[in-house]
N, C-alpha and C positions, 0 to 999 in steps of 0.2 A: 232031270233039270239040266239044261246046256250051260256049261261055261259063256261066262261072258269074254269077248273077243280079247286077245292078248292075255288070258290068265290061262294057270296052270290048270289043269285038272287036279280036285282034293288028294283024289291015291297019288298024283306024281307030287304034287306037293308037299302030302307028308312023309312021302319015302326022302326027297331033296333034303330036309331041315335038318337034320342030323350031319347031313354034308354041311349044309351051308353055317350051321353053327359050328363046325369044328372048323370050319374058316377062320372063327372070331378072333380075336388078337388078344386077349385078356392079360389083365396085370401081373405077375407071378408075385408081390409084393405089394403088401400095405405096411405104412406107418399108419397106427391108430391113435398115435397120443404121445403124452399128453398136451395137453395144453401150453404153449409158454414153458416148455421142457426142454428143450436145445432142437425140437423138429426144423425150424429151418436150418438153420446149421448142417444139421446132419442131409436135408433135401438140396442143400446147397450143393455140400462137399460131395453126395451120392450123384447130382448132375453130370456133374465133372469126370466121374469115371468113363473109359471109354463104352466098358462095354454096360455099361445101364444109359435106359432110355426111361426117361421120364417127360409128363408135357412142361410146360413153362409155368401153365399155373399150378401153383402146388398145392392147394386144396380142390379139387374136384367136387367135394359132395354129394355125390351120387346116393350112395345108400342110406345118411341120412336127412335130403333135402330132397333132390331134384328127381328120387325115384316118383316122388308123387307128386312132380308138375303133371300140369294139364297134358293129354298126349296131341290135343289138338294145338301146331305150332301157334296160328294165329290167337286162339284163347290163352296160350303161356306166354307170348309175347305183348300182350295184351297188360295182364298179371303180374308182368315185370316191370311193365314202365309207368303203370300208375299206381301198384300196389303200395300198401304200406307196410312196415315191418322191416327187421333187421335185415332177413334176408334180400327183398327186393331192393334195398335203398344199398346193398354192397353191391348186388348184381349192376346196376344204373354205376354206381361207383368204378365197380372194374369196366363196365365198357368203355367207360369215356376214357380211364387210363389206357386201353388197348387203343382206343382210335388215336391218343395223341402219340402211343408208343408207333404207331405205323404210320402218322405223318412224319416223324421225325426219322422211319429207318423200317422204311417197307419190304416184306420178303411176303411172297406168294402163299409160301409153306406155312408161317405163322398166320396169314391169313385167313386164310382157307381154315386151320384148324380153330381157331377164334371164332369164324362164321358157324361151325356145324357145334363147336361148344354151349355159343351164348341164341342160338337161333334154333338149334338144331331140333327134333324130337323124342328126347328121353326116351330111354330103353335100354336094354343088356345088349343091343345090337348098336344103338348110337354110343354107348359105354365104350364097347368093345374097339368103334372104329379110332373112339380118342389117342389109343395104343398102337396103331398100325404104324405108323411110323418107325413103332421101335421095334420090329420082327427080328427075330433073328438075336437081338440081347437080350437082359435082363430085365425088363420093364417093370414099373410099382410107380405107386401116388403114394401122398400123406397128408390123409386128413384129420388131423389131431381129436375130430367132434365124432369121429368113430368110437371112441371110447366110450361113449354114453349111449350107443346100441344098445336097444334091450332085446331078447333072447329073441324071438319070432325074426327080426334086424339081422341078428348077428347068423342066421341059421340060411338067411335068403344070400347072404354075403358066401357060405359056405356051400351051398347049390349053383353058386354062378363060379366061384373060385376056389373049386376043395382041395386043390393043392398049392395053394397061397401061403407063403411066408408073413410072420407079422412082425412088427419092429412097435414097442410101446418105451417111449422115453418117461422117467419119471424124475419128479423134484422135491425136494423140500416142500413139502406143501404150503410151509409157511409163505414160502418167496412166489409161489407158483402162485398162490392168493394173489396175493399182491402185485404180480407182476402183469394178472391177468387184468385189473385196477386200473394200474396204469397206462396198460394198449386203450384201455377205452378212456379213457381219461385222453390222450396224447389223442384220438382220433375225433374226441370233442375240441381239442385244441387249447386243451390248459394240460400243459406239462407241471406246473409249478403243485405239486400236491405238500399240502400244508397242514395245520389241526382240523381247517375247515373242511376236510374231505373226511374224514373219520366218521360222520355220520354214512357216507354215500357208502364209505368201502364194509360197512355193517350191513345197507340195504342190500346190496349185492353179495355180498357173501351168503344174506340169508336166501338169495334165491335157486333152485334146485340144481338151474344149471352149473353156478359155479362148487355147489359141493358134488355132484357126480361128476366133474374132470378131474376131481383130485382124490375119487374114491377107488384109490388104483388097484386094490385086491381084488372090490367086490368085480371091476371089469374085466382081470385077468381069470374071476372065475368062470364070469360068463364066457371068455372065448375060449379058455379052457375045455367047455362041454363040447366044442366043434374043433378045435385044432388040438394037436398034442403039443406039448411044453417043449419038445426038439425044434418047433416050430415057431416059437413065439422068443422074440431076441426081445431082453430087459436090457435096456439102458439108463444110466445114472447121469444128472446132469455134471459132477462134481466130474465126473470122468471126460467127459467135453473140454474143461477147464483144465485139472491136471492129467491125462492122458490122452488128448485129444490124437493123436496118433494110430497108436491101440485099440481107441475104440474104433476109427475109421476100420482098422485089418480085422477088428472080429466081425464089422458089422463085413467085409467084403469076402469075409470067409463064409459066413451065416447065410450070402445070401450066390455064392460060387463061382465068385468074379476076382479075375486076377488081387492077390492079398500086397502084392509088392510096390501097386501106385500110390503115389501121395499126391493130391493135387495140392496147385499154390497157394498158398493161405491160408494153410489149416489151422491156423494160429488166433484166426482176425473173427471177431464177433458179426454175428451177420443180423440185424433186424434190433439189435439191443437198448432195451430202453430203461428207463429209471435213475440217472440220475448219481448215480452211485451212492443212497443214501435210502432208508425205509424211515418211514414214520414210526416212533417206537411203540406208540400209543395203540396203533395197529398191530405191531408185531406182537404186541402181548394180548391182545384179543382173538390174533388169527392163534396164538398159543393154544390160547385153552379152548377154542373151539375143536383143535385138530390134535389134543393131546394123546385122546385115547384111543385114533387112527396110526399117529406118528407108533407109540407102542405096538399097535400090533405089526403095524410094517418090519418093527425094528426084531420085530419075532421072526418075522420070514426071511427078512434079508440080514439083517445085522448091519454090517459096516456105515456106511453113507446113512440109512435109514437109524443105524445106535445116532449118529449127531443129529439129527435132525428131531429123535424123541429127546435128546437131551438140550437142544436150544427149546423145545415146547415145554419143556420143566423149570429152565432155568430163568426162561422168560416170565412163566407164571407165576413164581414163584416169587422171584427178587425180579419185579420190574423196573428196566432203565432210570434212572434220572434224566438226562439228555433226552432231549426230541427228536434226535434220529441215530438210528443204527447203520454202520456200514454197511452197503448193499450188494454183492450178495453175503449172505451170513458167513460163509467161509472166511471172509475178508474183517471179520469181527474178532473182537479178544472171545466170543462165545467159543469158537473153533480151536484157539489155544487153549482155551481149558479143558475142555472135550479131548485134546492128542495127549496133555499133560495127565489126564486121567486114565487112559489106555493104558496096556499094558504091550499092547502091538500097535504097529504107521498104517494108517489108512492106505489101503492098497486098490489096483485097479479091479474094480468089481463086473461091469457089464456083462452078458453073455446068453446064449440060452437059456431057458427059463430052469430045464432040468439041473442046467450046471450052475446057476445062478445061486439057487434056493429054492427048493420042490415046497410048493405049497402043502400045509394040511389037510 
């Protein structure tokens, strides 16, 4: 059979692909999580290094959304502007913010990459070219909804990038509940969460997504079985808050970029919502839902994870009077009881998983 005109022939074709895939530009880092765990923060301050390159949008979604868009452009495009569902109604969401972000402060290079993002045709090859830009640095995305890969997910992640660094920030799962509440709450446009929401933050907790972002063993095991623990940086969010410094240099150690930058602002909250106050009424329900997770955490890790099983006891146990708790729980008389009970000061915990806390 003849080639059709301008194509390769199949042998030269498949002797080429090997070339032209070690072309690709792949991420050497993911942040998978969690959820409302200090990820933009840490996406933020990681921008700012000189030698990492990252895109502007900080969730990509690839491995678990848009691997299984349409490949035909016109049918995904199609899909995206009349579909329905969470995903397509963000996607329609960020374009309009991209179109008004380039009327007001147009650059080629933002454009061009926006066009082959939100138009482009899915693939390990349209994947790969989102990264070109950063050749020669440090490149990685963070998409917090990585975390909830299940194995077949995390295994196709580990064939396209088997020597990828992983970064999983984790939290209080109490706060991390509720704080995840609140983004949807603030993005329906009621900030004001009251007793009247206590029903809605029940319906949503019981739904599977919000308890797999905050089932942070069972995910570390799963990436576990493809990455080794030298490879996978655990981060605390307490340590954001008191060691935000520190954690910056392990994480630029962790990932082999000068450890001596600080960019400006390491200080300043970046994306932070709620208010400065939790619902109590909540806090003692996400309690005892998450008591016998927060325990086992506090097996693995200890530090950060011992308070956070002892506000899930304390709260269960002797629930508030008052209708709301100070937010985040650090900032509560719970966290003075918790130091005055110690025998040792909370100290900074982050780091590789081996030197973290080797799992069971």
């Amino acid at each position: 059979m003849r080639n059709a005109p301008g194509r390769l022939p199949s042998g030269v074709k498949r002797r080429l692909t090997p070339l032209l895939a070690a072309e690709r530009v792949y991420p050497d880092f993911l942040g998978i999580g969690a959820q409302k765990a200090g990820t933009t923060w840490l996406g933020h301050n990681l921008q700012l290094h000189p030698e990492i390159w990252m895109p502007r949008m900080k969730e990509l979604h690839y491995f678990d959304e848009i691997v299984n868009d349409p490949k035909n452009p016109v049918s995904r495009l199609y899909s995206k502007l009349t579909g329905d569902g969470t995903v397509n109604r963000r996607w329609r969401r960020q374009v309009k913010g991209r179109l008004r972000h380039h009327r007001k402060r147009f650059s080629g290079e933002d454009f061009f990459w926006d066009l082959r993002y939100y138009a482009g045709i899915p693939g390990d090859g349209w994947y790969a070219s989102l990264f070109k830009a950063g050749r020669g640095r440090v490149k990685g995305e963070i998409t917090p909804a990585y975390s909830t890969l299940g194995p077949d997910s995390i295994a196709r992640v580990h064939d396209l990038l088997p020597e990828a660094k992983l970064i999983f920030m984790m939290r209080n799962p109490i706060e991390r509940a509720w704080s995840q509440l609140v983004m949807r709450l603030d993005k329906g446009g009621r900030r004001n969460i009251g007793p009247s929401q206590y029903r809605r933050l029940q319906n949503n907790f019981e739904r599977e997504g919000y308890q797999a972002r905050t089932d942070y063993l069972n995910t570390l095991e799963k990436w576990r079985e493809f990455y080794p623990e030298e490879r996978i940086f655990v981060g605390f969010l307490e340590d954001i808050h008191f060691y935000p410094e520190q954690l910056l240099g392990s994480v630029y150690e962790f990932l082999g970029v000068d450890t001596s930058f600080r960019p400006q602002g390491i200080d300043e909250k970046v994306h932070a919502r709620s208010g400065g106050r939790m619902l109590a009424e909540s806090a003692v329900y996400l309690a005892r839902a998450y008591l016998t997770d927060v325990s086992a955490l506090e097996k693995h890790f200890d530090g950060y994870a011992s308070f956070w099983r002892y506000c899930a006891e304390r709260l269960a146990s002797s629930p508030p009077e008052e209708e709301f708790l100070p937010y985040p729980l650090w900032e509560s008389a719970i966290w003075d009881e918790w130091i005055e009970a110690r025998t040792d000061r909370p100290r900074y915990q982050s780091g590789p998983l081996h030197l973290v806390k080797t799992l069971a």
